[in-house]
N, C-alpha and C positions, 0 to 999 in steps of 0.2 A: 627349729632352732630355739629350744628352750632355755630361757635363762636363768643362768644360775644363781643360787645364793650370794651375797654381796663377801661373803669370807671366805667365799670357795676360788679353789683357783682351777682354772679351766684347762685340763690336762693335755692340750694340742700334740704335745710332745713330753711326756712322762721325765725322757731324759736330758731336757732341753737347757740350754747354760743361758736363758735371760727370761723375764719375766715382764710381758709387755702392760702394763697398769693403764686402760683406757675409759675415761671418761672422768668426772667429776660431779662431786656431790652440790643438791641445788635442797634450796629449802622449800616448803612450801609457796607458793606462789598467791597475790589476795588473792587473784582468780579463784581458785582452787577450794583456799579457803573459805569465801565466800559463797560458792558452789556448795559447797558441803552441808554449810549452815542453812542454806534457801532452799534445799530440794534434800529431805535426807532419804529421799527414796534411794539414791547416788550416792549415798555415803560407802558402800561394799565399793560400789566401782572407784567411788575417788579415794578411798583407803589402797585397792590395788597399784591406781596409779602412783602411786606415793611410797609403797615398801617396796614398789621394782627399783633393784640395785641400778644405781648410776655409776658405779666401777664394777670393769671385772678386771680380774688379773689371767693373763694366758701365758701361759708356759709355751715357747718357743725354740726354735733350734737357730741361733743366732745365724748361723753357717747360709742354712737355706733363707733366712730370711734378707740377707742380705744376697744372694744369688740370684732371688727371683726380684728383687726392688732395688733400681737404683736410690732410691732416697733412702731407705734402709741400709747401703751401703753406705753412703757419704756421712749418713749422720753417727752409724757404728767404729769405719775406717776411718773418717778424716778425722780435722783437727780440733773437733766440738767435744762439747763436755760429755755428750753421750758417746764417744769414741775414747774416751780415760774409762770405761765402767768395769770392773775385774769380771768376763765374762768367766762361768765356771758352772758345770753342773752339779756340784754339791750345793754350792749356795749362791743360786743366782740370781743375778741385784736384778735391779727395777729401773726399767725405762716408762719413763711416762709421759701418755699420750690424753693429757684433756681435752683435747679438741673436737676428738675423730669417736664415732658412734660404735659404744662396747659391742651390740650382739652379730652387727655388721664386721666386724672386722676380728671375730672370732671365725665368722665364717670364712673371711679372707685369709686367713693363718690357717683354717681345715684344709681352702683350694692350695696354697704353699705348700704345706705338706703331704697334698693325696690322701687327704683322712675327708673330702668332704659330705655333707649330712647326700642321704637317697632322694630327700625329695625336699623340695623350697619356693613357695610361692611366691609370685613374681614380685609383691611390694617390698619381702625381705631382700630378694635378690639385688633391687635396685640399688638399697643402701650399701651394699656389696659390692656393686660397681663401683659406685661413685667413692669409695674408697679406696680400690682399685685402681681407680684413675687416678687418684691424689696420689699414690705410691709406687705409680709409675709401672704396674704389672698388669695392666688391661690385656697386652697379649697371651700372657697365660691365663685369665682368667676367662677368655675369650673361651678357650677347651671347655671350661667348668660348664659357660653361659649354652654352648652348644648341646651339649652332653643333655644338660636338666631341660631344656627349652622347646629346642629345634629337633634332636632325636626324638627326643618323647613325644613331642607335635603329633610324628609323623607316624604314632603307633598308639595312641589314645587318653580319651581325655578331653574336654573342650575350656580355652582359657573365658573367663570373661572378659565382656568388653573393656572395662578398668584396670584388669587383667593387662589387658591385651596392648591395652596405650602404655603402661608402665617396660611391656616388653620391647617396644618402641623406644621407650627413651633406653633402657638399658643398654639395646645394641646401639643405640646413635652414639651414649657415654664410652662404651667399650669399643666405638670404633669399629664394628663388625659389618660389614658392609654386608654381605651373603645373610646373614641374620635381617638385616635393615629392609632388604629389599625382599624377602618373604615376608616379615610382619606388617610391612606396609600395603602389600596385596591384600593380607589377611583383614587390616583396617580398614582399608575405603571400601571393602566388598560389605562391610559389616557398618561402616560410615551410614546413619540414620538420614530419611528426606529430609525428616521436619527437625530443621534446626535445630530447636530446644532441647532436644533430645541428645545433644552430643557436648552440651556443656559441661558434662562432668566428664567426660573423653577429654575435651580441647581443655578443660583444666588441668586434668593432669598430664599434658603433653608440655602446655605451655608454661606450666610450673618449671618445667627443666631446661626445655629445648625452645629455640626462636619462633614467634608463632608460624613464621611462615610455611614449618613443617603441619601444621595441621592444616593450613590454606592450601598447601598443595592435593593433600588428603582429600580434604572435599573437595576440590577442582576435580581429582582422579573418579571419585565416587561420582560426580556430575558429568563427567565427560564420558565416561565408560557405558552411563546409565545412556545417555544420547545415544554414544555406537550400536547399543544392544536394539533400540527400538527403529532404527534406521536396520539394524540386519534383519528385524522379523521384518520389512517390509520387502526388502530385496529378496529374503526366500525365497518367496511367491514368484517372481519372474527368472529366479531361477531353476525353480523346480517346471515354470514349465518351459521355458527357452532349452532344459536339457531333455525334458519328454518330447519336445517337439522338432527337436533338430534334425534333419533330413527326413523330414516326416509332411511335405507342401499341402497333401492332400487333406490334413488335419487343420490348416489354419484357417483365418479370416482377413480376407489383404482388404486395408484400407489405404484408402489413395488421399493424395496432401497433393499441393500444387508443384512441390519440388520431387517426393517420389512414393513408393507403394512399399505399404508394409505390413507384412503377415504377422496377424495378432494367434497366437493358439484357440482354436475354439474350445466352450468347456462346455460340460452337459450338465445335467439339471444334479447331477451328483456332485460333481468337482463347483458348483456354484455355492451348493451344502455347505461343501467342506471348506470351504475359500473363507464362507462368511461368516462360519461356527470359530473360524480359527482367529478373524480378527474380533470376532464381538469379544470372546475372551480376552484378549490384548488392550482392545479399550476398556473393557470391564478394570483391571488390574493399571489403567495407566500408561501402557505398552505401545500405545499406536497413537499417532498425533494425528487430530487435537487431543490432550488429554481431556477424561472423564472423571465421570464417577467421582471417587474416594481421591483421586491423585496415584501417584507412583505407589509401587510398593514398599516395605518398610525401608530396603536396604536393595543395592545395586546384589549382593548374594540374594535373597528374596527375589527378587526378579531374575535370575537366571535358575529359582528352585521351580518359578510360573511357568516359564519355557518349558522346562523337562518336562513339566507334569504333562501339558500341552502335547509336545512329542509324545508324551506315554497314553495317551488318549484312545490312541485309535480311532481317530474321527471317520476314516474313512467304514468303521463294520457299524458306527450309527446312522450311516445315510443311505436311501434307498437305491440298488443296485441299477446300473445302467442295461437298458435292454439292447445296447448296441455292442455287442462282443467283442470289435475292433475298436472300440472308442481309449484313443490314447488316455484322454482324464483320469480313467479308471484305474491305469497301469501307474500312476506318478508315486513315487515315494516316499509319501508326507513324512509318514515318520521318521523315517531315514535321513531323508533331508534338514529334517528341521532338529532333529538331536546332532545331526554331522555340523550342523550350522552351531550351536551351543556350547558343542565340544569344542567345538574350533574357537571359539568366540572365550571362554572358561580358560583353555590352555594358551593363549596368545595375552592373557593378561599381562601386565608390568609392574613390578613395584617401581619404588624410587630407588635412584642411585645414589649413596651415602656421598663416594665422592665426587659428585657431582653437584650435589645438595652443599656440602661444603666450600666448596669452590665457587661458590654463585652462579653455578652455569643452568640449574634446573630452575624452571619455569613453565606457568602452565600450557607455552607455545609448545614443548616435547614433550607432555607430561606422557602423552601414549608410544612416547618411540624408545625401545629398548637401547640403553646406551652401550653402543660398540666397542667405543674405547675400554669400557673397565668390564667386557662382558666377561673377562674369563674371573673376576672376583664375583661374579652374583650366579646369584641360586639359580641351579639347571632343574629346578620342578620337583626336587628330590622332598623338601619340605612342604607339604601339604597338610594341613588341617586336618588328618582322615577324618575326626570325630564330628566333625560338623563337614556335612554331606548333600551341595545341591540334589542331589538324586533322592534323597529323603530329605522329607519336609519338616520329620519330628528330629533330627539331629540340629534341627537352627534354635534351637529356644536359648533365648540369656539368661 
């Protein structure tokens, strides 16, 4: 969305009968001024900032633009001064808008008339919305946001993480609930341990939207990061509670005062593999008590540890059992511990916009998918392809 000359007028609509004049001229600022003179290394950049035009004028088709905005209607049709303007495509007058941001709201007049640009990075987008909200056509632009955002998501490309907060606020501005609840999956999985590291995320969340959306963010990224390290532990007594089921001759019953119970026996292999599989876990932060380094960067970073883990084949590194019949041998580490991952990856939740709205969410249901508004949220269709637990070189920011 490049902008134009300050005496050009921005052709939206070739044959359009009104001409929307948005923004106003500002003079240099001391700031500015004084920036210039103290550091002239900065003088190219502080001279750009400074010839970028503060109006443009956009050529309009008054018709649609009053079709797709009620406030474009009221102030064209009613009884205000901008509804006397002789609309006419030979010469047509000037409605002006100082208030509202020129290169944003060229792009909101391209989504009005189905002319809009191929491709728009998420910080211009923003302004886009929130001008969109102000003129009352968030549900159409709602098409545009999906189109450039969420289809593309789901077919290549990785947003960044500043990126990726801005797309956050976008759908929370636009109302987009199905958008809301994929980007906020996409955020807490990508939500940093170490604090410091998400101050420039939680500032631009909280620039727009009530902090409490980014407190829930990390609540989800902390809570999830729990689930995951409580499931690598359960694996293990699942993988052998189902190798061992009708299987008596393979256990080890230990007796309690109240009653007896059969432990699976394991051999000097499945003890291998038992214990290669938690030292990794602690190594990476994964198994309480935590070690080492602490958790992994991100709750997605630790579900890219697991796969690797499944991808291991721990079992062709440990030396074979010489007992032919020994259950241990048969168990299906891999299987199990990537069905455990999968399952764990696709049972994710985002937040529910209205839900969020309405004050109902909090970090007591942050993990339960809300039933009420499910048929408005995302069935999995939007996924991140380009950043890929299963590859470890797709996660770089």
């Amino acid at each position: 969305m490049a902008s134009p000359g300050e005496s050009e007028i921005v052709l939206v609509d070739p044959d359009g009968d009104l001409i929307l004049e948005v923004g106003k001229e500002h003079d240099l600022t001391e700031n500015n001024v004084k920036g210039s003179q103290n550091n002239e290394s900065d003088s190219d950049t502080t001279q750009q900032q400074t010839i970028k035009p503060k109006v443009l004028r956009i050529r309009v088709c008054s018709k649609l633009m009053t079709m797709c905005s009620p406030v474009f209607k009221a102030m064209l049709n009613g009884p205000f001064r901008e509804g006397r303007l002789p609309l006419n495509a030979a010469e047509p007058p000037i409605l002006k808008l100082p208030d509202d941001e020129p290169v944003a709201m060229v792009e909101l007049c391209k989504i009005l008339h189905h002319k809009w640009d191929t491709h728009v990075f998420p910080f211009c987008a923003l302004a886009t919305a929130v001008a969109a909200d102000k003129y009352g056509c968030a549900t159409i632009t709602r098409s545009w946001f999906r189109h450039q955002f969420l289809w593309k998501m789901a077919t290549g490309g990785a947003y960044s993480r500043l990126g990726l907060a801005q797309l956050v606020v976008i759908s929370y501005v636009l109302d987009d609930v199905e958008a809301f609840y994929s980007f906020s999956i996409q955020a807490y999985k990508r939500w940093r341990t170490k604090k410091d590291e998400n101050d420039a995320f939680v500032s631009e969340i909280s620039s727009s939207l009530p902090h409490k959306v980014s407190e829930l963010l990390e609540q989800a990224a902390e809570t999830y990061l729990e689930k995951l390290i409580t499931s690598n532990r359960v694996v293990i007594s699942e993988i052998f509670g189902d190798g061992y089921k009708g299987n008596p001759a393979g256990n080890l019953t230990i007796s309690t005062l109240d009653e007896d119970v059969d432990i699976p026996k394991v051999c000097r292999k499945g003890a291998g593999i038992v214990a290669q599989y938690i030292q990794v876990l602690i190594e990476f932060g994964l198994w309480l008590p935590q070690r080492g380094d602490g958790p992994p960067a991100s709750l997605e970073e630790a579900i890219c540890v697991v796969r690797q883990l499944a991808q291991a084949h721990l079992e062709d590194e440990q030396p074979q059992c010489k007992n032919k019949d020994c259950q241990t041998c048969r168990l299906p580490w891999e299987e199990a511990i990537q069905e455990m991952i999968d399952w764990f990856e696709m049972r994710l939740h985002g937040l529910c916009l209205v839900c969020l709205k309405r004050g109902d969410l909090s970090a007591s249901n942050i993990l339960t998918k809300c039933e009420e508004h499910d048929a408005q949220l995302a069935r999995g269709a939007f996924v991140d392809r380009r950043r890929d637990t299963r590859d470890y070189t797709t996660l770089e920011d």
